[in-house]
SEPA-701421 format. One record per residue (C-alpha): residue number from 1; x, y, z; residue in three letters. Coordinates in steps of 0.02 Angstrom, whole numbers. Each point is the difference from the previous one (the first is absolute). Example, Ala and Ser with C-alpha at 12.3 -4.5 7.8 and 13.67 -1.06 7.14 Angstrom:
BEGIN
{pt 1; {615; -225; 390}; "ala"} {pt 2; {69; 172; -33}; "ser"} 
end
This chain:
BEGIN
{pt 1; {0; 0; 0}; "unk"} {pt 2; {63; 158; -47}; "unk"} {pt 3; {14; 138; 128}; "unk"} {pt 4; {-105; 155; -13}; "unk"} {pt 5; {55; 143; -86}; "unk"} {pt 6; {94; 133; 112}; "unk"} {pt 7; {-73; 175; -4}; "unk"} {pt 8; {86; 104; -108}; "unk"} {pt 9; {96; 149; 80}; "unk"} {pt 10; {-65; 192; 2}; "unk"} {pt 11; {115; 84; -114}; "unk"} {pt 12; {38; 175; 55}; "unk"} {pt 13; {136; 92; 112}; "unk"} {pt 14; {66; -25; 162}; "unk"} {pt 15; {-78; 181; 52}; "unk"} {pt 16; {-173; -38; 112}; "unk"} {pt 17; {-169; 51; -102}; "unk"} {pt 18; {-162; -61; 44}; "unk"} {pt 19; {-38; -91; -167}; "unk"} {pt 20; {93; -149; -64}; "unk"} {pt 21; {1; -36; -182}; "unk"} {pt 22; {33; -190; -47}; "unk"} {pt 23; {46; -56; -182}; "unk"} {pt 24; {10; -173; -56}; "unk"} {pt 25; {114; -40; -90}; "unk"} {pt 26; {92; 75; 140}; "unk"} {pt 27; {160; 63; -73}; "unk"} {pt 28; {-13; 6; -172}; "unk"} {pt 29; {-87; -50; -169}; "unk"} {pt 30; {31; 10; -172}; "unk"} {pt 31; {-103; 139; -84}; "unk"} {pt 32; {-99; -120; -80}; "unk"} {pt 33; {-74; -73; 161}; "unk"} {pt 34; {-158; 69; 112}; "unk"} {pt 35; {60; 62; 174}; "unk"} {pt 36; {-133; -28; 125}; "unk"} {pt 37; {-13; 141; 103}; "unk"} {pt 38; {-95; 32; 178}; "unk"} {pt 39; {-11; 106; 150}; "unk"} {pt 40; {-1; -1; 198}; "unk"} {pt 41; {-25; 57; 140}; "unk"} {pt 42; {-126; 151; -65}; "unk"} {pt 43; {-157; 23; 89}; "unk"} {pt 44; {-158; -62; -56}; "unk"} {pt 45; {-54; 93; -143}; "unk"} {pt 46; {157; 117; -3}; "unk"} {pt 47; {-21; 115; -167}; "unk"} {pt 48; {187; -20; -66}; "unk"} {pt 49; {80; 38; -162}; "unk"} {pt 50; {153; -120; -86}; "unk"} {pt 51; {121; 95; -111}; "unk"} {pt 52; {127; -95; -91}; "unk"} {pt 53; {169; 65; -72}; "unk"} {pt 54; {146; -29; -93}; "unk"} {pt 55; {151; 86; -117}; "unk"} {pt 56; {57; -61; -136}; "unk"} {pt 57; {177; -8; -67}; "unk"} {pt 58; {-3; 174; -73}; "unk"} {pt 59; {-61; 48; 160}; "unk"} {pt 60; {-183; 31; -74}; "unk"} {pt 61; {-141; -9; 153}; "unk"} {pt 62; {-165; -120; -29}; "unk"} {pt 63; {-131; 24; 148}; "unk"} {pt 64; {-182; -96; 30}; "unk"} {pt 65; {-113; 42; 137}; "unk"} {pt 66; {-144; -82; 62}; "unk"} {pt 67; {-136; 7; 131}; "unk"} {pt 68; {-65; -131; 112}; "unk"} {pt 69; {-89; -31; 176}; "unk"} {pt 70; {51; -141; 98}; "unk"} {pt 71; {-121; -144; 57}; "unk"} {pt 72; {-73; -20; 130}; "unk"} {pt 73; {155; -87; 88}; "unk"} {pt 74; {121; 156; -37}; "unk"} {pt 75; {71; -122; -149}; "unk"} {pt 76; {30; 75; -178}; "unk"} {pt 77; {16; -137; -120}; "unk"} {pt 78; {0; 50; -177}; "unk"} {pt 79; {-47; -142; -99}; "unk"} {pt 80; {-170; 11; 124}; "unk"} {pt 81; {3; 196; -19}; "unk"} {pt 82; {-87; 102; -120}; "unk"} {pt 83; {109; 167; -23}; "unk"} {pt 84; {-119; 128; 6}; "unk"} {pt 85; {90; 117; -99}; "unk"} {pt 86; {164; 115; -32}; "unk"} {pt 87; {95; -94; -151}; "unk"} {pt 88; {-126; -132; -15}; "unk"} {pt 89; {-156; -81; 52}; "unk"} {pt 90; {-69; -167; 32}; "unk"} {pt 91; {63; -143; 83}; "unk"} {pt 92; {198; -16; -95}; "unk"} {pt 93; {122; -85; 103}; "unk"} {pt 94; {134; 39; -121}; "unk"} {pt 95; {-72; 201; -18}; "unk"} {pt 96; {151; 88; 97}; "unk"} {pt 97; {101; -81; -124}; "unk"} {pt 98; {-98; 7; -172}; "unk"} {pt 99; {-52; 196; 31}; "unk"} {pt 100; {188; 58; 8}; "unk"} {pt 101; {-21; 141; -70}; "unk"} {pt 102; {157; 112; -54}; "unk"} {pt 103; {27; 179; 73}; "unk"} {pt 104; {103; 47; -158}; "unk"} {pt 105; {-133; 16; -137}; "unk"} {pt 106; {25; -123; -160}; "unk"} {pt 107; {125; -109; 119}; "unk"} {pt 108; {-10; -184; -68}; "unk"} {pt 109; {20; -124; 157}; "unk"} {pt 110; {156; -91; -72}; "unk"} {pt 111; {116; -131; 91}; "unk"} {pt 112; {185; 43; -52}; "unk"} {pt 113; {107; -103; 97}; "unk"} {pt 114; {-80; -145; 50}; "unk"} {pt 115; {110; -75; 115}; "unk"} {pt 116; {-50; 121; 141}; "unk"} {pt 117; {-194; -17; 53}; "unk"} {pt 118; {-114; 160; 20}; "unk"} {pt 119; {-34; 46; 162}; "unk"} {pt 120; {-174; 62; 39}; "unk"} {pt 121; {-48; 89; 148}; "unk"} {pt 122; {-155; -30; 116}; "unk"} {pt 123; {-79; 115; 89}; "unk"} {pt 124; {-151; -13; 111}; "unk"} {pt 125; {-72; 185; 31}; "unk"} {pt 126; {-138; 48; 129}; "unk"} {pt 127; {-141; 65; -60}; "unk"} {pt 128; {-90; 21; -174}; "unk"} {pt 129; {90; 189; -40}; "unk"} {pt 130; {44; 50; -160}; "unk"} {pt 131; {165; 26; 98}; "unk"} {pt 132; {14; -126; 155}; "unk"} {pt 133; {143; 48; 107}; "unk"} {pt 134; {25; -140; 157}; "unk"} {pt 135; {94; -162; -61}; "unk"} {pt 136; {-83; -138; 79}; "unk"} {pt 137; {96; -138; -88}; "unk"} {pt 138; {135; -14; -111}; "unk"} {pt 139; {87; -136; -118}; "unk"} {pt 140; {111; -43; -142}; "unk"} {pt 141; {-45; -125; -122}; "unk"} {pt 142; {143; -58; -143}; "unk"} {pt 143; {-52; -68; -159}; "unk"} {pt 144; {119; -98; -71}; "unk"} {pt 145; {38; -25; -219}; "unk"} {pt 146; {115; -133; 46}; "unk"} {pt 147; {-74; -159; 75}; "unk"} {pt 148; {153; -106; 111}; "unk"} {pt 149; {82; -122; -106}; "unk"} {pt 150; {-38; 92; -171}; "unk"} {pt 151; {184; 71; -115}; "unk"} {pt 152; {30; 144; -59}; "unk"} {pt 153; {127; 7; -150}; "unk"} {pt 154; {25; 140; -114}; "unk"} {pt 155; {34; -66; -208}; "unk"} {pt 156; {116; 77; -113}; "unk"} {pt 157; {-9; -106; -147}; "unk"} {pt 158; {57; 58; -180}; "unk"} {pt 159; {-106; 153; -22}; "unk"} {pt 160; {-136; -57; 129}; "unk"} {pt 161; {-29; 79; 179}; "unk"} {pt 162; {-103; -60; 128}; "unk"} {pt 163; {-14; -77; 167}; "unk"} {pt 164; {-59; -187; 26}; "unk"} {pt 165; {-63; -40; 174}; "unk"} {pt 166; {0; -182; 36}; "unk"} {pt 167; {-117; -101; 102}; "unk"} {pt 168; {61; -83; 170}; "unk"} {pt 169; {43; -184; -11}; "unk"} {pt 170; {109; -93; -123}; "unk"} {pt 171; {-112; 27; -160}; "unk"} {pt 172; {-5; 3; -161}; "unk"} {pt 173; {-138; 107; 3}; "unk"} {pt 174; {-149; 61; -144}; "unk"} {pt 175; {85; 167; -52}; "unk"} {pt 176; {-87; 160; -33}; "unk"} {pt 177; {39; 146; -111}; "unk"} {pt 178; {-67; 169; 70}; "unk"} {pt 179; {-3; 171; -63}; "unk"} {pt 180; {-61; 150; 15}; "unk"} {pt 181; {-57; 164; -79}; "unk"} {pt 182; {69; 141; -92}; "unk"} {pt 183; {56; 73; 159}; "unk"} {pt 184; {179; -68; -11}; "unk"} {pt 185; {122; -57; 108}; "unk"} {pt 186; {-13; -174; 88}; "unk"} {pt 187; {-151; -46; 123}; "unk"} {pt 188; {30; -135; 104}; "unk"} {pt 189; {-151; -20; 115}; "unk"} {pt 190; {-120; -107; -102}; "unk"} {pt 191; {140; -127; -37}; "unk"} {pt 192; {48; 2; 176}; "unk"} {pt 193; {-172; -45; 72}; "unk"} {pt 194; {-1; -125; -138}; "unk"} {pt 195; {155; -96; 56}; "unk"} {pt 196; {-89; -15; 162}; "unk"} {pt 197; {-145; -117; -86}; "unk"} {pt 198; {138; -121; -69}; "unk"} {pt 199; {36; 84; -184}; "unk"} {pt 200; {174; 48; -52}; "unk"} {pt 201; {-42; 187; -53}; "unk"} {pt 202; {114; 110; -101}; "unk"} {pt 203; {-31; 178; -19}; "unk"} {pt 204; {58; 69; -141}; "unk"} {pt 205; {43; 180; -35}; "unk"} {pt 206; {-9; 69; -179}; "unk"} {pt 207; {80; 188; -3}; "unk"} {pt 208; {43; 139; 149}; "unk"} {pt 209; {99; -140; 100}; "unk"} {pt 210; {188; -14; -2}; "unk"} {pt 211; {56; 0; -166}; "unk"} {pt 212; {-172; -34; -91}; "unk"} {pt 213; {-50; 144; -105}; "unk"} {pt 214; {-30; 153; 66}; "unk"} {pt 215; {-171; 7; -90}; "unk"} {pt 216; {-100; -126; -94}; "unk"} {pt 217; {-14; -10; -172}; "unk"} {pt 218; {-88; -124; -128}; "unk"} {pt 219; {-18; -175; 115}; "unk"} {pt 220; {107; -104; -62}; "unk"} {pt 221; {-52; -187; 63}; "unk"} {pt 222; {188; -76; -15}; "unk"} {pt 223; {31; 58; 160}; "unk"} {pt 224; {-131; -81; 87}; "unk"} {pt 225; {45; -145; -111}; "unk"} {pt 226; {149; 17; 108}; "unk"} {pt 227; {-66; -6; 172}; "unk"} {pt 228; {-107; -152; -63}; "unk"} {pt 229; {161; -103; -28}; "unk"} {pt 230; {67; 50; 152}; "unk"} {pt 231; {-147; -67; 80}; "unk"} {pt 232; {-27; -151; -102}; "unk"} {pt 233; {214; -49; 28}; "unk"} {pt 234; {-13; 52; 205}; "unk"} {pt 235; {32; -178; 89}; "unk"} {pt 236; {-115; 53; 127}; "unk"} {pt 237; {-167; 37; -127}; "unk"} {pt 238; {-90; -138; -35}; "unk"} {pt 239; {-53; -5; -189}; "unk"} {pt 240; {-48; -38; -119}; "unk"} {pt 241; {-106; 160; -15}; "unk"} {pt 242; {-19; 167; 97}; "unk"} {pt 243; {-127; 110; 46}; "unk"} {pt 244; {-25; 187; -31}; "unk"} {pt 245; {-48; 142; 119}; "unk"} {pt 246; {-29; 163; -88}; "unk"} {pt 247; {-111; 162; 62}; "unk"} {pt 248; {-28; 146; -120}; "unk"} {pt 249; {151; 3; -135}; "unk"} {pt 250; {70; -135; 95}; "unk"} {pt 251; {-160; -111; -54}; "unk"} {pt 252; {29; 55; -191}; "unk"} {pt 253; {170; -48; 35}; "unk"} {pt 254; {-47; -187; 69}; "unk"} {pt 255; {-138; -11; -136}; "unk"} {pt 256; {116; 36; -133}; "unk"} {pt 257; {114; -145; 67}; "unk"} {pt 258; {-123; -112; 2}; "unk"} {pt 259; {-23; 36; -167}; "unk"} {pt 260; {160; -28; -81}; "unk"} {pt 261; {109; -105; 126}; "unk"} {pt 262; {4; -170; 34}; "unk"} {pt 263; {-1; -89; 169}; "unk"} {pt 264; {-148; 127; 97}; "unk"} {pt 265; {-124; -108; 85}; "unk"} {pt 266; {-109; 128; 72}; "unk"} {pt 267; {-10; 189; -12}; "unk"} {pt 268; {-92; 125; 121}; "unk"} {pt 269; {-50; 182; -72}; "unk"} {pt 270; {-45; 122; 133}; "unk"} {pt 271; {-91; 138; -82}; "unk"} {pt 272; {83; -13; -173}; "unk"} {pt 273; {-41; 53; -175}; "unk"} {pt 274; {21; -143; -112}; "unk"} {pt 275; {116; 121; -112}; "unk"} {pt 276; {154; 103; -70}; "unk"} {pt 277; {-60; 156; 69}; "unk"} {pt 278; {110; 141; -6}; "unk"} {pt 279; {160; -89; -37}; "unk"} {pt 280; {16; -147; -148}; "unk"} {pt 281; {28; -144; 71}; "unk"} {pt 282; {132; -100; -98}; "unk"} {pt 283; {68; -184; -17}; "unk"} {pt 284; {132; -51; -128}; "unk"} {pt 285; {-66; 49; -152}; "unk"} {pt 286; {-191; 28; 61}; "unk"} {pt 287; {-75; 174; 62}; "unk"} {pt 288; {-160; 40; 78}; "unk"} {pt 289; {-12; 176; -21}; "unk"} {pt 290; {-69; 114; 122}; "unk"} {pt 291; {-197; 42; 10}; "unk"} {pt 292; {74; 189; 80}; "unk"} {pt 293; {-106; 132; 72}; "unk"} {pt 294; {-75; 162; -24}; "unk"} {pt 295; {31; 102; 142}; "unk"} {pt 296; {-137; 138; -53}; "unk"} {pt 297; {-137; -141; 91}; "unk"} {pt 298; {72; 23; 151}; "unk"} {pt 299; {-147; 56; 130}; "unk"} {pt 300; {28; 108; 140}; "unk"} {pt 301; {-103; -74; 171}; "unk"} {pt 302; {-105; 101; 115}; "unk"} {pt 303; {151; 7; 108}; "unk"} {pt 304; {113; 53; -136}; "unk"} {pt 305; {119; -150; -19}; "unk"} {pt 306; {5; -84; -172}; "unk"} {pt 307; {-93; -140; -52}; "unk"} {pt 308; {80; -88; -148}; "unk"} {pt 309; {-99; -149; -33}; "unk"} {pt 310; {-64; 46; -162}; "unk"} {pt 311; {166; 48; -88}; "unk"} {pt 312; {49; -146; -89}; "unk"} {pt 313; {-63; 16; -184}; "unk"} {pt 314; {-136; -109; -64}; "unk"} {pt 315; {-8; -165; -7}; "unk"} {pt 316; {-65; -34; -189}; "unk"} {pt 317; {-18; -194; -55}; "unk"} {pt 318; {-24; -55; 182}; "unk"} {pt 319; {100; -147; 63}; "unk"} {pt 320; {102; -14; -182}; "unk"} {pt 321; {60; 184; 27}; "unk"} {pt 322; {201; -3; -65}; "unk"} {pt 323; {38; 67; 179}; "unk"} {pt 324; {-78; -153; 87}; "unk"} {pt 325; {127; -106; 74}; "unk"} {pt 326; {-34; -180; -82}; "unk"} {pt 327; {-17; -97; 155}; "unk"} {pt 328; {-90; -131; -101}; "unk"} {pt 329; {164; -71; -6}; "unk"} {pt 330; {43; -10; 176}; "unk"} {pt 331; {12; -183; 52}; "unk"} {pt 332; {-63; 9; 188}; "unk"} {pt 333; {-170; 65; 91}; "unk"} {pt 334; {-8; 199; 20}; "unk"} {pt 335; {-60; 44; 156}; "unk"} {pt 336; {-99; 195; -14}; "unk"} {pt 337; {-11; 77; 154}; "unk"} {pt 338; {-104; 179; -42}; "unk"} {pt 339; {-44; 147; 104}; "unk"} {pt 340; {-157; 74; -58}; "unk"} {pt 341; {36; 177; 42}; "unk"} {pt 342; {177; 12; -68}; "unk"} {pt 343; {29; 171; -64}; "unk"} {pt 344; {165; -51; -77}; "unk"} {pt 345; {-76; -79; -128}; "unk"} {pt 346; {-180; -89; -22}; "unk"} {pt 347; {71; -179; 58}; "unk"} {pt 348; {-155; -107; -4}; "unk"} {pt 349; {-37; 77; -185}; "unk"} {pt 350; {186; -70; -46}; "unk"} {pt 351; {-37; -170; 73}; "unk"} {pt 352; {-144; -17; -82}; "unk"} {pt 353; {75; 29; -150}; "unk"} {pt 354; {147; -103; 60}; "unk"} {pt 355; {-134; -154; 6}; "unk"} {pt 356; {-109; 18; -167}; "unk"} {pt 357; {166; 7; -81}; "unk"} {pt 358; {52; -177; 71}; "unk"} {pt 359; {-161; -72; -37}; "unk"} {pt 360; {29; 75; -165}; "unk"} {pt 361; {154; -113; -45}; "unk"} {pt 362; {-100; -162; 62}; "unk"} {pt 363; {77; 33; 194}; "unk"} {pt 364; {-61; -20; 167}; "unk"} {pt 365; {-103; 140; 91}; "unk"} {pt 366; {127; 66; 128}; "unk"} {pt 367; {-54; 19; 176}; "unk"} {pt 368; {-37; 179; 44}; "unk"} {pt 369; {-20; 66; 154}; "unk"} {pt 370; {-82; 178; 6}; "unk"} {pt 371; {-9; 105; 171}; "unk"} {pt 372; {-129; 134; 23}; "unk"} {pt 373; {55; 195; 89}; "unk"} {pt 374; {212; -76; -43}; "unk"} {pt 375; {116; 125; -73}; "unk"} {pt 376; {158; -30; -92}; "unk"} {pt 377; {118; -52; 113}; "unk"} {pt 378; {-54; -172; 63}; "unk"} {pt 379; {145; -25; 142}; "unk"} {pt 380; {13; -157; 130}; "unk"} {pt 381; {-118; 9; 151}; "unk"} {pt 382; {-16; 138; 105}; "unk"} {pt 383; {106; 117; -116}; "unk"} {pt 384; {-70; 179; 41}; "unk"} {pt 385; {-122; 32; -177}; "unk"} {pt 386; {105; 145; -118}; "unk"} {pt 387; {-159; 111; -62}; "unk"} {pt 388; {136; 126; -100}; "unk"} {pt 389; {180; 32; -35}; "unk"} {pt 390; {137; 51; -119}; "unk"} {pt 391; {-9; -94; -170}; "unk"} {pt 392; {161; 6; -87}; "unk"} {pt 393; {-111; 3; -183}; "unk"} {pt 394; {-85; 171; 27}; "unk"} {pt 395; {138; 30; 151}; "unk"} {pt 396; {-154; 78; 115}; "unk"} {pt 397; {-117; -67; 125}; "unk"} {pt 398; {-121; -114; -67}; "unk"} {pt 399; {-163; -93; 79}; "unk"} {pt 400; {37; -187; 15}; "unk"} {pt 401; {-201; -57; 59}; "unk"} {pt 402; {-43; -93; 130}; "unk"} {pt 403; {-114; -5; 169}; "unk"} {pt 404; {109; -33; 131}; "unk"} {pt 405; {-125; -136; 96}; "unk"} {pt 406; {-22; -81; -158}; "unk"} {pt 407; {190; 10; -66}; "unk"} {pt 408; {79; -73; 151}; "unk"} {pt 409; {-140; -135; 16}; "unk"} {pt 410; {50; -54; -216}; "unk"} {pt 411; {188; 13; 79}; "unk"} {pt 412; {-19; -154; 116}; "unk"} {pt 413; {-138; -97; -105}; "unk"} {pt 414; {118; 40; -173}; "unk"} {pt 415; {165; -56; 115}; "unk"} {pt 416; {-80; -167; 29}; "unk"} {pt 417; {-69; -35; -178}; "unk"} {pt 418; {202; 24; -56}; "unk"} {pt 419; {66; -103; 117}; "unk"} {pt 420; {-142; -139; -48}; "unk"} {pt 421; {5; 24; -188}; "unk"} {pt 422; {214; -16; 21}; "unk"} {pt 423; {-14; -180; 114}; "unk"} {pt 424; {-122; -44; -133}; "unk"} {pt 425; {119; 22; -159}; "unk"} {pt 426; {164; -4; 100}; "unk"} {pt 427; {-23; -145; 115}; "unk"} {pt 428; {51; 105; 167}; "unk"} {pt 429; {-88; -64; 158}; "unk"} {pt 430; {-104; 144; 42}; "unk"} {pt 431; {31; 102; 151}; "unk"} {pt 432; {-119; 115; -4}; "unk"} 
end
């Protein structure tokens, strides 16, 4: 018989206040994980308010508030709790952490370095004040990218950079390709978390890192041809195929891929297109050339911010349009995963499109998965929702979409419809 489960410990400092606030996990969790959070020693009925905290590298402040009253036994437990306003409302265990929102305007909540977890603040407030003022109770909660066990090595191979992260144990393990955006750089987080549910994850940067291009030009799909034989050769990856994680350009990028390279058992497009569009996307001696834009249909929002969803020229001949990416010839199942209010682009449209096209050339219908009130970015659980910021094609603020209730609730179901669809086609044992 197993013995009972010890209490976990309040989490807080070693100064006296009246309220004790216990996490479990206790020390730390990885960001992809729900934190359980609760409250003693209040008074029956106490009228509190929770505000959560963190920085992030660049030293950028995110802050959530919310109000509660405890029971009727002076205990605050918030996955019993409905928050009865501030940042959000409702019963959301996970709210403090979801409604992050950025005191910086247009601040994207990134993870840079992910070998150092975020540290959020917890603060229990008396009172229901727009400004409470006595500290009743105070914690800090780490959330982890790295889960123990999981490897961390950066790749410079030929022309390709990137970072694979490894799972624990002695492997080989199903191997993932991610990338990202038009943003730049290399993000790390997605692959991280990804490691942590047994998949050997490289993310791959494709210009503004080291000595990548400065810019990005025509995408040129050699050099992900590259990162695919890196993968494929890795003692460690288990083949014979690998899967593809793409959101926004990335997913363009995976889709094309799929298209035109052997050896891709499953591919994932967050919130992509389905083609060249403002860059021609090139392999050997083929070109898809670029549906561009007309930046005269921008529209200006009630707020003022841009809204760019409309920009891309016209799609004439439907799913045969030159600019289509032919994933008719992609060997493995395409996973769509679709926010309904993306701004960035009208993703379930694309998808759609994406679909009657592969049903067109005697294909499969592809499994589509289409989220109601979700913007563009489409992050891993709990990621605070980005409503606007910078886009490097118009180089201003733009509108993204998105509800934040509704986004982060697509975050965690879309998070666990990847990690199925990739045991499914990979053969990972899930850990979900």
């Amino acid at each position: 018989m197993k013995p009972p489960r010890a209490a976990p410990r309040p989490r807080q400092s070693a100064t006296h206040m009246p309220a004790t606030v216990i996490l479990e996990p206790e020390d730390r969790c990885c960001w992809d994980e729900p934190v359980h959070i609760t409250v003693h020693g209040l008074t029956p009925g106490q009228r509190v308010t929770l505000r959560a905290s963190l920085r992030d590298e660049k030293g950028a402040h995110f802050r959530a508030h919310a109000r509660y009253c405890a029971d009727g036994g002076g205990e605050l437990d918030l996955a019993r709790a409905p928050a009865l306003g501030g940042s959000f409302a409702g019963l959301e265990p996970m709210g403090l952490i979801w409604a992050l929102e950025p005191e910086k305007p247009f601040w994207r909540f990134l993870k840079r370095d992910v070998q150092t977890p975020f540290a959020v603040e917890l603060e229990v407030l008396e009172g229901h004040e727009p400004e409470p003022q006595r500290v009743l109770g105070r914690a800090v909660h780490e959330r982890d990218f790295l889960r123990p066990g999981v490897r961390r090595e950066p790749v410079r191979a030929g022309r390709v950079r990137a970072t694979l992260f490894l799972p624990p144990g002695p492997g080989p393990f199903p191997g993932i390709i991610d990338i990202f955006g038009i943003g730049g750089g290399l993000l790390e987080y997605r692959a991280s978390l990804l490691a942590g549910h047994g998949f050997a994850t490289l993310a791959v940067a494709y210009y503004e890192y080291e000595d990548l291009p400065k810019t990005y030009d025509n995408i040129h799909l050699e050099y992900f041809e590259e990162a695919l034989h890196y993968m494929l050769q890795h003692p460690q990856v288990k083949g014979p195929g690998i899967g593809l994680l793409g959101i926004s350009l990335g997913a363009d990028i995976c889709l094309s891929m799929a298209s035109f390279l052997k050896n891709i058992s499953a591919t994932v497009s967050i919130n992509g297109s389905g083609f060249s569009g403002d860059k021609t996307i090139q392999y050997k001696q083929t070109n898809i050339p670029s549906l561009g834009h007309e930046l005269r249909r921008i529209k200006v929002t009630f707020s003022g911010l841009m809204d760019i969803v409309d920009i891309r020229n016209d799609i004439v001949g439907g799913c045969e349009h030159p600019s289509m990416i032919p994933i008719e010839k992609a060997q493995g199942p395409i996973l769509f995963i679709v926010g309904q209010d993306d701004h960035n682009w009208r993703s379930e449209f694309c998808a759609q499109l994406a679909s009657k096209r592969l049903q067109a050339h005697g294909k499969e219908k592809p499994q589509i998965i289409s989220y109601p009130g979700t913007g563009h970015y489409i992050e891993p659980p709990y990621f605070p929702m980005c409503p606007a910021s910078l886009h490097r094609l118009v180089d201003k603020p733009v509108v993204w979409g998105g509800e934040p209730r509704a986004h982060s609730k697509a975050q965690v179901d879309a998070w666990k419809q990847i990690l199925i669809f990739f045991c499914k086609h990979l053969g990972a044992s899930p850990k979900l």
